[in-house]
N, C-alpha and C positions, 0 to 999 in steps of 0.2 A: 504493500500500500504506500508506506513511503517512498519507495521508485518511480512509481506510478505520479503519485503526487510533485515528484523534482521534475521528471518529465511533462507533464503536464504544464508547470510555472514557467519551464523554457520554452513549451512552444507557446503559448500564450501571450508569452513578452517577447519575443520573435515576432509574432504576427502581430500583434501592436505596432512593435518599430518600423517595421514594413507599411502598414496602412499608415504609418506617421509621414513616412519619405514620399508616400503617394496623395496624400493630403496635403505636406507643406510645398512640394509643387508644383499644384495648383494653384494653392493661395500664393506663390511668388508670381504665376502670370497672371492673374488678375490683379494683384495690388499695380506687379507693375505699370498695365497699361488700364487702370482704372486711375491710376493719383498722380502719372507720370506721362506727360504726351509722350509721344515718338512721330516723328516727320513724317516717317514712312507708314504714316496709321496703325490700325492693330492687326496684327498678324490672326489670320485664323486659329481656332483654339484645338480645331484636332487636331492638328502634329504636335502641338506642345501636351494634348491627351496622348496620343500615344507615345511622347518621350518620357512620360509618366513609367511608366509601364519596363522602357530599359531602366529606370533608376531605380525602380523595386528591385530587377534584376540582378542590377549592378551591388547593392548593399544584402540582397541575399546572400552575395555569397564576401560580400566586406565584413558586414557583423560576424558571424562567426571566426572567419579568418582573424579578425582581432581580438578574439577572445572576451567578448565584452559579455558572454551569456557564462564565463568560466567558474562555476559553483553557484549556489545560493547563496541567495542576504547579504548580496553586498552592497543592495540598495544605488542609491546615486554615486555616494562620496566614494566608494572603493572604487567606481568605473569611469570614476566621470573623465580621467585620462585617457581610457580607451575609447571609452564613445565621444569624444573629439578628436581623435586620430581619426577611425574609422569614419566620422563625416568628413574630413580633410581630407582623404584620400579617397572616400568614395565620391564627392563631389570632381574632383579634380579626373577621376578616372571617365568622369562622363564627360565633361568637358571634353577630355581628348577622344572617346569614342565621337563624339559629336564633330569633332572637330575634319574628322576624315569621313564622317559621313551624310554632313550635312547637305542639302537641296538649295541651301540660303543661308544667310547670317543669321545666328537665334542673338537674342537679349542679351547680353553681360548682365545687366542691368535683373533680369529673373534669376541669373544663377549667382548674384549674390543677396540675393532677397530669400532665395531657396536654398542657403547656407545658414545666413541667420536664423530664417525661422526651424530649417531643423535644429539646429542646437538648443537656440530658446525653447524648440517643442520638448524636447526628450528633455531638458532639465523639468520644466513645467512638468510634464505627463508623468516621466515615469514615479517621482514621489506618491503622485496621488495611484498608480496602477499596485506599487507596494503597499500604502494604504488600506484597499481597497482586500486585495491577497490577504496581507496579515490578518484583518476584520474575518475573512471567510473561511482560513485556515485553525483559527481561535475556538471556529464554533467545535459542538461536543462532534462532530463529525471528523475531526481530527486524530490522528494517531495518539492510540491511550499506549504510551512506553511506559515500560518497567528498566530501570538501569541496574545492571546484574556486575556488583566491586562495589566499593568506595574510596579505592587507590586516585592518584592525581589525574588520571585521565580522566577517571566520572567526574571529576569534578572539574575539569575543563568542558568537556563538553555538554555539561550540564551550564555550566555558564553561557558557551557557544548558544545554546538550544535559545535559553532566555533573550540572549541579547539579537535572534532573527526569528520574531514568529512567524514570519512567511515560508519555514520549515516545516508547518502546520502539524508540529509535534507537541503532545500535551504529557508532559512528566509527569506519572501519578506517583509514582518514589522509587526506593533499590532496595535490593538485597544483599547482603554480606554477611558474611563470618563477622567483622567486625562490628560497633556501634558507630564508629564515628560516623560526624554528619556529612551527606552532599548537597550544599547549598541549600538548606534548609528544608528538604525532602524527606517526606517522612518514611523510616526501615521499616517498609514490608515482613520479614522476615530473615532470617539466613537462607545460604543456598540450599541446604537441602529440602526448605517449604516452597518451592518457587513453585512446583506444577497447581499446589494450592493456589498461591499467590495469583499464579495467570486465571486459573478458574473465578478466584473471590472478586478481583476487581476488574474484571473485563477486558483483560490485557490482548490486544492484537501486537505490538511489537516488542521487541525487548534486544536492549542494547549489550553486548558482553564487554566490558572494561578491563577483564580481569589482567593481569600482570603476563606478560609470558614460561615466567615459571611456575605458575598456575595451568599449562597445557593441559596436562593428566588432569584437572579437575575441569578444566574445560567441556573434554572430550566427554567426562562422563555426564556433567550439566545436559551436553545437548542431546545425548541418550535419552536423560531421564524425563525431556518433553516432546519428545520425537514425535509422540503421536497427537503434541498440541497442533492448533490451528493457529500460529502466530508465526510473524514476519521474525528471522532470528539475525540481526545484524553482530558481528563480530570488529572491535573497534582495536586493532593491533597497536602497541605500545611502538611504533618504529626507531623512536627517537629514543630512547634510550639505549639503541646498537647502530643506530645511522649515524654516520657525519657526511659534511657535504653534500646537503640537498641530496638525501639519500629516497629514493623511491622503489614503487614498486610496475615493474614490468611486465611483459605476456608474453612470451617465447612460444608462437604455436598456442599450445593447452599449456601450458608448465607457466601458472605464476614463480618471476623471478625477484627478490627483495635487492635493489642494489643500495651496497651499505656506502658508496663513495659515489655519490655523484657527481654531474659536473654541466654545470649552466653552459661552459662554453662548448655546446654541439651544435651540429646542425650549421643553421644560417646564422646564430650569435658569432661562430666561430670564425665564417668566411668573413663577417661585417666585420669583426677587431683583426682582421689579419688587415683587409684593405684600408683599414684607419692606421694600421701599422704605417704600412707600406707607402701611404699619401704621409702623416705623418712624419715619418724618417726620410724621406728625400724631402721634403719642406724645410727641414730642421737642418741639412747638410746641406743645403743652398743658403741658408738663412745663415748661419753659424761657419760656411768656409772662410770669410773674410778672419775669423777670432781663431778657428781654428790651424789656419795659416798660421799666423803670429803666434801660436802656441808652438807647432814642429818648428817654427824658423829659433825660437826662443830656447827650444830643448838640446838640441844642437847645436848650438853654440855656446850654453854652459855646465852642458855635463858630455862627456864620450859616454858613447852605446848608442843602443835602436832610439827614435823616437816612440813607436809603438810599443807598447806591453802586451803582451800575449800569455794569457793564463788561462788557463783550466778551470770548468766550471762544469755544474753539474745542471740541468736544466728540465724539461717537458721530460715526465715517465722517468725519470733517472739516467739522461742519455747525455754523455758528457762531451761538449765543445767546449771551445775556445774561442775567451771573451776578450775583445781591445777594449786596452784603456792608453791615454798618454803618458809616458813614464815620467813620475814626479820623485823617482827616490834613486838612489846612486846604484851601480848594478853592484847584481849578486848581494845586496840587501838582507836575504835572509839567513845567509851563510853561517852567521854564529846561534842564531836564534832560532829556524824554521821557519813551516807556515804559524805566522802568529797575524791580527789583526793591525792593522794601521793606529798608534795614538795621536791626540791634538799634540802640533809642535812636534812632531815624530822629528825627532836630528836627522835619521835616514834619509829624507828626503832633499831633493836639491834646490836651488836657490829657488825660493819662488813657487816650489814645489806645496808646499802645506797651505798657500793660498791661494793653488787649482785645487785641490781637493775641498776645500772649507766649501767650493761655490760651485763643485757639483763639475767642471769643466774638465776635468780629467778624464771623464765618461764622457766625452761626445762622441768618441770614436765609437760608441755601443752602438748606434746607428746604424752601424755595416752590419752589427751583429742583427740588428731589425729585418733589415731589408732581404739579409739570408735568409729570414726565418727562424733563425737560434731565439732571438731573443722577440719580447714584445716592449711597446713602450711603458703599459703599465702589469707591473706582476708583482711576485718576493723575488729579492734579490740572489740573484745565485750566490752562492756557495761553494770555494772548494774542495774536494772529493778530501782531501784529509784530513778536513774538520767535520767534515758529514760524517764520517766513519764513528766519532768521536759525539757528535749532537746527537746521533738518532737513536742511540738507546740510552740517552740519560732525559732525552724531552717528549714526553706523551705525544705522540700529534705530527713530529716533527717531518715525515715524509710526506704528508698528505700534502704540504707546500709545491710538490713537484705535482701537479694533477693541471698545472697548468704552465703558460711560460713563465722563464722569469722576467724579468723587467728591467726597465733601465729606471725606473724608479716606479715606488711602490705606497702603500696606502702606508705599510709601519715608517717609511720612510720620512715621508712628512709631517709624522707624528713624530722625530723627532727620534726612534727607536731600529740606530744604524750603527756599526761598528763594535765599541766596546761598552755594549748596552746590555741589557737583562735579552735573553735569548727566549725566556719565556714570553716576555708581551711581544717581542717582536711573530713570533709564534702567533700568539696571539690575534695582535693585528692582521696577519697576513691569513689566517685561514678566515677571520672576518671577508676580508676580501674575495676570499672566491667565493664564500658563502650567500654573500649580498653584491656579486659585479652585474655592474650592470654599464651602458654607453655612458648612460647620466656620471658613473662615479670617475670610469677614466677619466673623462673629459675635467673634471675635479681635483682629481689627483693631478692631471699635469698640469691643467692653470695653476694650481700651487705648489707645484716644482717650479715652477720659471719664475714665481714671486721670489719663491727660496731662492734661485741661484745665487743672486745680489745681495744677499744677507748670508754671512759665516753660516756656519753647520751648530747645531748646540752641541752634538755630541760629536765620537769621532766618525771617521770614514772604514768603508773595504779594505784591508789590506791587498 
Protein backbone atom coordinates (compact mmCIF):
# COMPACT_ATOMS: atom_id res chain seq x y z
CA UNK A 1 0.00 0.00 0.00
CA UNK A 2 2.60 2.33 0.69
CA UNK A 3 4.32 1.68 -2.93
CA UNK A 4 1.22 2.17 -4.32
CA UNK A 5 0.67 5.34 -2.51
CA UNK A 6 4.68 6.88 -3.55
CA UNK A 7 3.74 5.89 -6.95
CA UNK A 8 0.64 7.35 -7.13
CA UNK A 9 2.19 11.01 -5.43
CA UNK A 10 4.63 10.86 -8.55
CA UNK A 11 2.42 10.56 -11.10
CA UNK A 12 0.12 12.93 -9.97
CA UNK A 13 2.72 15.67 -9.57
CA UNK A 14 4.20 14.68 -12.81
CA UNK A 15 0.89 15.36 -14.44
CA UNK A 16 0.38 18.50 -12.70
CA UNK A 17 3.78 19.95 -13.95
CA UNK A 18 2.93 18.93 -17.33
CA UNK A 19 -0.65 20.58 -17.45
CA UNK A 20 1.24 23.51 -15.68
CA UNK A 21 3.92 23.87 -18.90
CA UNK A 22 0.69 23.45 -21.00
CA UNK A 23 -1.27 26.10 -19.30
CA UNK A 24 1.51 28.66 -18.77
CA UNK A 25 1.97 28.65 -22.41
CA UNK A 26 -0.91 29.70 -23.38
CA UNK A 27 -1.38 32.24 -20.86
CA UNK A 28 2.28 33.61 -22.29
CA UNK A 29 0.53 34.04 -25.96
CA UNK A 30 -2.39 35.64 -24.93
CA UNK A 31 -0.92 38.00 -22.31
CA UNK A 32 1.54 38.68 -24.84
CA UNK A 33 -0.45 39.92 -27.63
CA UNK A 34 -3.48 40.93 -25.58
CA UNK A 35 -1.33 43.93 -23.24
CA UNK A 36 1.49 44.05 -25.88
CA UNK A 37 0.98 45.40 -29.78
CA UNK A 38 3.10 43.61 -32.23
CA UNK A 39 3.34 45.52 -35.91
CA UNK A 40 2.81 42.59 -37.50
CA UNK A 41 -0.69 41.93 -35.71
CA UNK A 42 -1.58 38.70 -33.89
CA UNK A 43 -0.39 35.75 -35.06
CA UNK A 44 -2.83 32.90 -35.32
CA UNK A 45 -3.39 30.90 -32.14
CA UNK A 46 -3.06 27.32 -33.53
CA UNK A 47 0.54 26.95 -34.16
CA UNK A 48 1.26 28.44 -30.99
CA UNK A 49 -1.61 25.48 -29.66
CA UNK A 50 0.17 23.16 -31.16
CA UNK A 51 3.67 24.30 -29.94
CA UNK A 52 1.86 23.74 -26.66
CA UNK A 53 1.85 20.26 -27.10
CA UNK A 54 6.18 19.90 -28.11
CA UNK A 55 6.77 21.63 -24.80
CA UNK A 56 4.60 19.07 -22.75
CA UNK A 57 6.88 16.94 -24.79
CA UNK A 58 9.95 18.50 -24.23
CA UNK A 59 9.68 18.76 -20.18
CA UNK A 60 8.22 15.16 -20.19
CA UNK A 61 11.17 13.98 -20.45
CA UNK A 62 13.39 17.28 -18.75
CA UNK A 63 11.55 16.80 -15.37
CA UNK A 64 12.48 13.42 -14.72
CA UNK A 65 15.88 13.70 -16.27
CA UNK A 66 16.54 16.28 -13.57
CA UNK A 67 15.56 14.48 -10.94
CA UNK A 68 13.06 16.92 -9.52
CA UNK A 69 10.30 13.90 -8.74
CA UNK A 70 13.60 12.15 -6.62
CA UNK A 71 11.92 10.71 -3.28
CA UNK A 72 9.19 12.14 -1.28
CA UNK A 73 8.49 15.25 0.86
CA UNK A 74 10.63 17.26 -0.40
CA UNK A 75 8.02 19.66 -0.96
CA UNK A 76 9.31 23.12 -2.71
CA UNK A 77 12.52 24.05 -0.76
CA UNK A 78 14.46 20.69 -1.34
CA UNK A 79 13.75 21.11 -5.30
CA UNK A 80 13.25 24.22 -5.89
CA UNK A 81 17.07 24.16 -7.46
CA UNK A 82 16.10 21.57 -9.65
CA UNK A 83 12.99 22.71 -10.94
CA UNK A 84 14.78 25.95 -12.12
CA UNK A 85 17.24 24.18 -13.87
CA UNK A 86 14.83 21.82 -15.59
CA UNK A 87 12.70 25.10 -16.68
CA UNK A 88 16.07 26.75 -17.85
CA UNK A 89 16.92 24.01 -19.89
CA UNK A 90 13.70 22.91 -20.97
CA UNK A 91 12.76 26.38 -22.17
CA UNK A 92 15.87 26.92 -23.91
CA UNK A 93 15.69 23.33 -25.60
CA UNK A 94 12.43 24.41 -27.31
CA UNK A 95 13.63 27.56 -28.22
CA UNK A 96 16.31 25.72 -30.32
CA UNK A 97 13.90 22.94 -31.55
CA UNK A 98 11.86 25.84 -32.73
CA UNK A 99 14.54 27.52 -33.89
CA UNK A 100 15.39 24.91 -36.81
CA UNK A 101 11.84 24.25 -37.36
CA UNK A 102 10.02 27.14 -37.55
CA UNK A 103 7.47 28.29 -40.62
CA UNK A 104 8.16 32.04 -39.26
CA UNK A 105 9.55 34.03 -36.43
CA UNK A 106 7.50 33.02 -33.03
CA UNK A 107 7.50 35.91 -30.16
CA UNK A 108 10.75 36.21 -27.98
CA UNK A 109 8.50 38.24 -26.28
CA UNK A 110 5.89 34.61 -25.37
CA UNK A 111 8.98 32.77 -24.56
CA UNK A 112 9.98 34.97 -21.99
CA UNK A 113 6.58 35.48 -20.49
CA UNK A 114 6.21 31.44 -20.73
CA UNK A 115 9.53 31.34 -18.52
CA UNK A 116 8.32 33.57 -15.91
CA UNK A 117 5.05 32.27 -15.49
CA UNK A 118 6.38 28.68 -15.37
CA UNK A 119 8.56 29.33 -12.52
CA UNK A 120 6.06 31.71 -10.78
CA UNK A 121 3.52 28.66 -11.59
CA UNK A 122 5.31 25.76 -9.89
CA UNK A 123 6.47 27.99 -6.84
CA UNK A 124 2.79 29.06 -6.59
CA UNK A 125 1.07 25.44 -7.28
CA UNK A 126 3.03 23.13 -6.07
CA UNK A 127 2.86 24.25 -2.13
CA UNK A 128 -0.61 24.37 -2.39
CA UNK A 129 -0.63 20.56 -4.54
CA UNK A 130 1.52 19.23 -1.09
CA UNK A 131 -1.12 20.85 0.87
CA UNK A 132 -3.73 19.46 -0.59
CA UNK A 133 -1.60 15.52 -0.58
CA UNK A 134 -0.65 15.89 3.02
CA UNK A 135 -4.69 16.97 4.06
CA UNK A 136 -5.67 13.48 2.04
CA UNK A 137 -2.84 11.26 3.06
CA UNK A 138 -3.70 12.39 7.15
CA UNK A 139 -7.04 10.85 6.61
CA UNK A 140 -7.76 7.27 8.71
CA UNK A 141 -7.30 5.84 5.04
CA UNK A 142 -3.80 6.10 5.42
CA UNK A 143 -1.15 3.55 6.22
CA UNK A 144 -1.67 2.24 10.05
CA UNK A 145 2.42 1.30 10.66
CA UNK A 146 3.76 -0.52 13.47
CA UNK A 147 7.61 0.22 13.81
CA UNK A 148 9.39 -3.17 14.90
CA UNK A 149 13.32 -1.79 17.22
CA UNK A 150 13.76 1.34 19.03
CA UNK A 151 17.52 1.59 18.01
CA UNK A 152 18.51 5.13 16.29
CA UNK A 153 17.02 4.20 13.15
CA UNK A 154 13.36 4.12 14.48
CA UNK A 155 13.98 6.91 15.69
CA UNK A 156 15.20 8.66 12.69
CA UNK A 157 12.65 7.70 10.77
CA UNK A 158 10.03 8.11 12.89
CA UNK A 159 11.16 11.77 12.98
CA UNK A 160 11.48 11.48 8.93
CA UNK A 161 7.78 10.16 8.88
CA UNK A 162 6.52 13.36 11.12
CA UNK A 163 8.34 15.83 9.40
CA UNK A 164 6.43 14.73 5.51
CA UNK A 165 2.85 13.80 5.98
CA UNK A 166 2.40 13.52 2.25
CA UNK A 167 4.02 9.93 3.07
CA UNK A 168 0.47 9.22 4.10
CA UNK A 169 2.00 7.17 6.93
CA UNK A 170 0.17 7.06 10.33
CA UNK A 171 2.55 5.61 13.24
CA UNK A 172 0.21 3.84 15.67
CA UNK A 173 3.73 2.81 17.94
CA UNK A 174 6.65 -0.02 18.19
CA UNK A 175 7.63 -2.95 19.45
CA UNK A 176 10.99 -3.87 21.22
CA UNK A 177 12.65 -5.96 23.74
CA UNK A 178 13.55 -2.75 25.05
CA UNK A 179 11.33 0.28 26.93
CA UNK A 180 12.81 3.12 25.62
CA UNK A 181 10.81 5.65 23.90
CA UNK A 182 10.56 6.53 20.00
CA UNK A 183 9.53 9.86 19.75
CA UNK A 184 6.87 9.61 21.88
CA UNK A 185 5.10 6.60 20.46
CA UNK A 186 3.60 4.42 22.57
CA UNK A 187 5.35 0.24 23.05
CA UNK A 188 2.92 -1.95 21.79
CA UNK A 189 4.58 -4.68 23.08
CA UNK A 190 7.83 -6.72 22.63
CA UNK A 191 8.75 -8.79 19.68
CA UNK A 192 7.41 -11.77 20.44
CA UNK A 193 3.50 -10.11 20.84
CA UNK A 194 3.75 -8.58 17.56
CA UNK A 195 1.21 -11.04 15.53
CA UNK A 196 -1.07 -10.00 18.50
CA UNK A 197 -0.14 -6.45 18.15
CA UNK A 198 -0.85 -6.55 14.18
CA UNK A 199 -4.32 -8.38 14.90
CA UNK A 200 -5.23 -5.73 18.16
CA UNK A 201 -4.73 -2.42 16.20
CA UNK A 202 -5.34 -2.89 12.67
CA UNK A 203 -1.99 -2.90 11.49
CA UNK A 204 -1.48 -3.16 7.56
CA UNK A 205 2.24 -2.05 7.45
CA UNK A 206 5.18 -2.54 9.71
CA UNK A 207 8.45 -1.08 9.46
CA UNK A 208 11.61 -3.48 10.77
CA UNK A 209 14.57 -1.20 12.38
CA UNK A 210 16.17 -3.75 13.82
CA UNK A 211 20.19 -3.41 14.08
CA UNK A 212 21.85 -5.86 11.60
CA UNK A 213 23.16 -8.11 14.38
CA UNK A 214 19.77 -8.80 15.14
CA UNK A 215 19.48 -10.88 11.58
CA UNK A 216 18.69 -14.37 13.22
CA UNK A 217 15.93 -12.50 15.17
CA UNK A 218 14.87 -10.85 12.12
CA UNK A 219 14.45 -13.94 10.16
CA UNK A 220 12.52 -15.48 12.78
CA UNK A 221 10.08 -12.09 13.40
CA UNK A 222 9.05 -12.49 9.80
CA UNK A 223 8.34 -16.27 10.09
CA UNK A 224 6.21 -15.70 12.82
CA UNK A 225 3.64 -13.37 10.67
CA UNK A 226 4.08 -14.96 7.60
CA UNK A 227 0.60 -15.66 7.31
CA UNK A 228 -0.37 -11.90 8.27
CA UNK A 229 -1.88 -9.62 5.67
CA UNK A 230 0.54 -6.66 6.17
CA UNK A 231 2.90 -4.61 3.97
CA UNK A 232 6.43 -5.86 5.70
CA UNK A 233 9.15 -3.05 4.84
CA UNK A 234 12.74 -3.92 6.03
CA UNK A 235 14.77 -0.51 6.83
CA UNK A 236 18.74 -1.69 6.62
CA UNK A 237 21.13 0.12 9.15
CA UNK A 238 23.66 0.84 5.87
CA UNK A 239 25.47 3.43 7.51
CA UNK A 240 26.85 2.00 10.07
CA UNK A 241 29.26 -0.23 7.53
CA UNK A 242 29.14 2.27 4.58
CA UNK A 243 31.45 5.03 3.95
CA UNK A 244 31.48 7.11 0.95
CA UNK A 245 28.03 7.49 -0.35
CA UNK A 246 27.89 3.84 0.10
CA UNK A 247 24.61 2.34 -1.64
CA UNK A 248 22.97 -0.38 -2.69
CA UNK A 249 22.92 -1.89 -6.37
CA UNK A 250 21.09 -4.72 -8.76
CA UNK A 251 23.56 -6.99 -10.41
CA UNK A 252 20.82 -8.83 -12.72
CA UNK A 253 18.64 -10.59 -9.40
CA UNK A 254 21.60 -10.20 -6.94
CA UNK A 255 21.15 -7.18 -4.77
CA UNK A 256 24.66 -5.68 -4.22
CA UNK A 257 25.47 -3.27 -0.99
CA UNK A 258 28.42 -1.12 -2.10
CA UNK A 259 30.40 -0.02 1.06
CA UNK A 260 32.66 2.61 -0.80
CA UNK A 261 31.12 4.77 -3.07
CA UNK A 262 31.92 7.28 -5.32
CA UNK A 263 29.99 10.43 -6.66
CA UNK A 264 32.46 10.90 -9.33
CA UNK A 265 31.00 8.27 -12.10
CA UNK A 266 29.27 8.48 -14.98
CA UNK A 267 28.89 12.08 -16.52
CA UNK A 268 30.09 13.83 -12.93
CA UNK A 269 33.31 12.20 -13.86
CA UNK A 270 33.71 13.31 -17.77
CA UNK A 271 32.35 17.01 -16.59
CA UNK A 272 35.48 17.54 -13.66
CA UNK A 273 37.94 15.95 -16.11
CA UNK A 274 36.85 18.73 -18.93
CA UNK A 275 36.85 21.59 -16.13
CA UNK A 276 40.37 19.91 -15.46
CA UNK A 277 41.55 20.05 -18.74
CA UNK A 278 39.90 23.83 -19.74
CA UNK A 279 41.02 24.68 -16.39
CA UNK A 280 44.86 23.62 -16.44
CA UNK A 281 45.64 25.17 -19.94
CA UNK A 282 43.94 28.44 -18.80
CA UNK A 283 46.11 28.40 -15.74
CA UNK A 284 49.56 27.62 -17.88
CA UNK A 285 48.71 30.50 -20.36
CA UNK A 286 47.76 32.77 -17.48
CA UNK A 287 50.70 31.88 -15.02
CA UNK A 288 53.61 31.39 -18.01
CA UNK A 289 54.79 34.91 -17.88
CA UNK A 290 55.50 34.18 -13.43
CA UNK A 291 56.38 30.81 -14.27
CA UNK A 292 59.07 31.99 -16.72
CA UNK A 293 60.63 34.03 -14.13
CA UNK A 294 60.51 31.40 -11.65
CA UNK A 295 62.87 28.58 -14.06
CA UNK A 296 64.84 31.61 -15.22
CA UNK A 297 65.37 32.47 -11.22
CA UNK A 298 66.01 28.63 -10.26
CA UNK A 299 68.90 28.41 -12.51
CA UNK A 300 70.67 30.97 -11.87
CA UNK A 301 70.96 30.59 -8.10
CA UNK A 302 71.18 27.17 -7.23
CA UNK A 303 72.91 24.12 -9.96
CA UNK A 304 70.55 21.07 -10.71
CA UNK A 305 67.19 20.59 -12.62
CA UNK A 306 64.68 23.32 -12.44
CA UNK A 307 61.93 20.76 -12.22
CA UNK A 308 61.35 18.29 -9.21
CA UNK A 309 60.01 15.07 -10.14
CA UNK A 310 58.63 12.99 -7.25
CA UNK A 311 56.65 10.09 -6.68
CA UNK A 312 53.28 10.05 -5.71
CA UNK A 313 50.71 7.86 -5.11
CA UNK A 314 47.24 8.90 -6.75
CA UNK A 315 43.48 7.55 -8.28
CA UNK A 316 43.04 3.60 -6.95
CA UNK A 317 46.69 3.50 -5.42
CA UNK A 318 48.54 4.00 -8.85
CA UNK A 319 51.72 5.64 -8.49
CA UNK A 320 53.04 8.62 -10.83
CA UNK A 321 55.10 11.39 -10.81
CA UNK A 322 54.25 14.74 -9.67
CA UNK A 323 56.30 18.26 -10.81
CA UNK A 324 56.83 20.78 -8.74
CA UNK A 325 59.65 23.78 -9.17
CA UNK A 326 62.68 22.82 -7.16
CA UNK A 327 62.84 25.32 -4.18
CA UNK A 328 65.43 23.35 -1.97
CA UNK A 329 69.25 22.56 -2.69
CA UNK A 330 69.67 18.90 -4.31
CA UNK A 331 69.90 15.71 -2.65
CA UNK A 332 68.10 17.52 0.21
CA UNK A 333 67.04 14.58 1.93
CA UNK A 334 70.35 12.76 2.09
CA UNK A 335 70.99 12.97 5.89
CA UNK A 336 67.24 12.87 6.95
CA UNK A 337 64.92 10.98 4.26
CA UNK A 338 61.54 11.21 3.14
CA UNK A 339 60.43 13.65 5.89
CA UNK A 340 57.91 16.76 5.26
CA UNK A 341 58.92 20.40 4.34
CA UNK A 342 59.05 22.89 7.72
CA UNK A 343 58.36 26.83 7.74
CA UNK A 344 61.88 28.52 7.03
CA UNK A 345 63.13 24.96 6.17
CA UNK A 346 67.22 26.16 5.71
CA UNK A 347 67.17 23.36 2.92
CA UNK A 348 65.78 25.25 0.79
CA UNK A 349 67.35 27.81 -1.68
CA UNK A 350 67.27 31.60 -1.80
CA UNK A 351 63.85 32.46 -2.22
CA UNK A 352 62.86 29.12 -2.01
CA UNK A 353 60.49 29.10 1.22
CA UNK A 354 58.79 32.12 -0.21
CA UNK A 355 57.50 29.87 -3.47
CA UNK A 356 56.30 27.55 -1.37
CA UNK A 357 54.47 29.84 1.53
CA UNK A 358 52.30 31.18 -1.94
CA UNK A 359 51.51 27.82 -3.35
CA UNK A 360 54.00 28.70 -6.79
CA UNK A 361 56.08 25.90 -6.53
CA UNK A 362 53.08 23.67 -7.75
CA UNK A 363 52.27 25.25 -10.81
CA UNK A 364 54.16 22.81 -12.68
CA UNK A 365 51.19 20.23 -11.33
CA UNK A 366 49.28 21.55 -14.38
CA UNK A 367 51.07 19.16 -16.68
CA UNK A 368 50.40 16.64 -14.18
CA UNK A 369 46.27 17.83 -14.80
CA UNK A 370 46.39 17.82 -18.31
CA UNK A 371 47.98 14.19 -18.31
CA UNK A 372 45.23 13.09 -16.39
CA UNK A 373 47.46 12.03 -13.09
CA UNK A 374 46.22 14.68 -11.27
CA UNK A 375 42.90 16.82 -10.81
CA UNK A 376 42.76 20.52 -9.97
CA UNK A 377 40.72 19.87 -6.89
CA UNK A 378 41.39 16.55 -4.78
CA UNK A 379 43.72 15.38 -1.34
CA UNK A 380 46.90 15.84 -1.91
CA UNK A 381 49.12 13.06 -2.96
CA UNK A 382 51.31 11.58 -1.00
CA UNK A 383 54.47 9.72 -1.13
CA UNK A 384 54.60 5.99 -1.37
CA UNK A 385 56.95 5.89 1.98
CA UNK A 386 54.82 7.69 4.10
CA UNK A 387 51.71 5.85 2.84
CA UNK A 388 53.29 2.76 3.98
CA UNK A 389 53.75 4.30 7.32
CA UNK A 390 49.85 6.41 7.42
CA UNK A 391 47.73 3.68 6.59
CA UNK A 392 47.75 1.50 9.38
CA UNK A 393 48.19 3.87 12.12
CA UNK A 394 44.84 6.40 10.52
CA UNK A 395 41.40 4.66 10.34
CA UNK A 396 40.14 5.85 6.93
CA UNK A 397 43.27 6.65 5.45
CA UNK A 398 43.16 4.91 1.95
CA UNK A 399 39.71 5.63 1.01
CA UNK A 400 41.48 9.31 0.02
CA UNK A 401 42.80 7.54 -3.14
CA UNK A 402 38.89 6.76 -4.52
CA UNK A 403 39.55 9.71 -6.28
CA UNK A 404 42.35 12.04 -7.96
CA UNK A 405 44.45 13.87 -6.08
CA UNK A 406 44.72 17.43 -6.57
CA UNK A 407 46.71 20.33 -6.86
CA UNK A 408 44.81 21.79 -4.01
CA UNK A 409 42.31 20.58 -1.99
CA UNK A 410 39.34 21.32 0.50
CA UNK A 411 41.93 20.29 3.93
CA UNK A 412 44.19 22.50 2.16
CA UNK A 413 42.50 25.70 2.59
CA UNK A 414 41.50 24.83 5.71
CA UNK A 415 44.79 25.42 6.56
CA UNK A 416 45.57 21.46 7.21
CA UNK A 417 48.94 20.84 4.81
CA UNK A 418 52.31 19.74 5.78
CA UNK A 419 53.36 19.28 9.29
CA UNK A 420 49.63 19.31 10.55
CA UNK A 421 47.40 16.78 12.47
CA UNK A 422 47.02 13.81 9.73
CA UNK A 423 43.92 13.18 11.39
CA UNK A 424 41.71 16.28 10.33
CA UNK A 425 43.60 16.59 7.37
CA UNK A 426 41.80 12.94 6.81
CA UNK A 427 39.22 14.29 7.87
CA UNK A 428 38.72 17.04 5.61
CA UNK A 429 39.52 15.21 2.72
CA UNK A 430 37.06 12.31 3.00
CA UNK A 431 34.46 15.38 3.61
CA UNK A 432 35.39 16.19 0.34
CA UNK A 433 34.53 13.27 -1.67
CA UNK A 434 31.66 12.70 0.41
CA UNK A 435 29.84 16.13 -0.38
CA UNK A 436 31.89 17.14 -4.09
CA UNK A 437 30.05 18.45 -5.84
CA UNK A 438 30.97 21.60 -9.23
CA UNK A 439 29.56 24.20 -6.64
CA UNK A 440 32.49 23.07 -4.10
CA UNK A 441 35.44 22.80 -6.62
CA UNK A 442 34.78 25.89 -8.13
CA UNK A 443 35.07 27.11 -4.08
CA UNK A 444 37.86 25.60 -3.38
CA UNK A 445 39.81 27.02 -6.03
CA UNK A 446 38.49 30.75 -5.94
CA UNK A 447 40.07 30.28 -2.51
CA UNK A 448 43.31 28.94 -3.48
CA UNK A 449 44.05 31.81 -5.70
CA UNK A 450 42.91 34.26 -2.71
CA UNK A 451 45.47 32.07 -0.71
CA UNK A 452 48.30 32.20 -3.03
CA UNK A 453 49.07 36.05 -2.11
CA UNK A 454 48.80 35.47 1.48
CA UNK A 455 51.98 33.04 3.28
CA UNK A 456 50.77 29.45 4.12
CA UNK A 457 49.78 29.23 8.07
CA UNK A 458 51.10 26.12 8.30
CA UNK A 459 53.87 24.23 6.55
CA UNK A 460 54.14 22.98 2.91
CA UNK A 461 54.65 19.06 0.81
CA UNK A 462 57.92 18.01 1.23
Amino acid sequence: MLQRRLHLYRFLLYGSDLCLVFLCWLLAYWLRFTFFASPAGIPPCTIYFYLAFLHVAIFAVIFPATSIYRGPGRGLAGSLGRIFSACVLGVLLGICIVYFIRPYDFSRGVYIIYFCALCLGITLYRPVFFKVWSYLSAQPAGDRALIVGSGRLAQQFCEHVKLHPELGINLVGFVAEFKQGVDGLPRLGDLSSLPRVLRAAAINTIIITLPMEKYDDMQKLIKSIGNELVDIKILLDFSSITQLRGQMTMLDNFPLINLHGNALEGWPRVGKRLLDTFGAMVAMILFSPIMLGIAIWIKKCSPGPIIYRQQRMGLDGRLFYMYKFRTMVMDAERNTGPVWAADEDPRCIPFGNWLRKRNLDELPQFYNVLKGEMSLVGPRPERPELIAEFKDRIPGYMLRHRVKAGVTGWAQINGWRGPTSLEKRIEYDLYYIENWSFKLDIMIIAQTIGQTIAPRRKGGDA
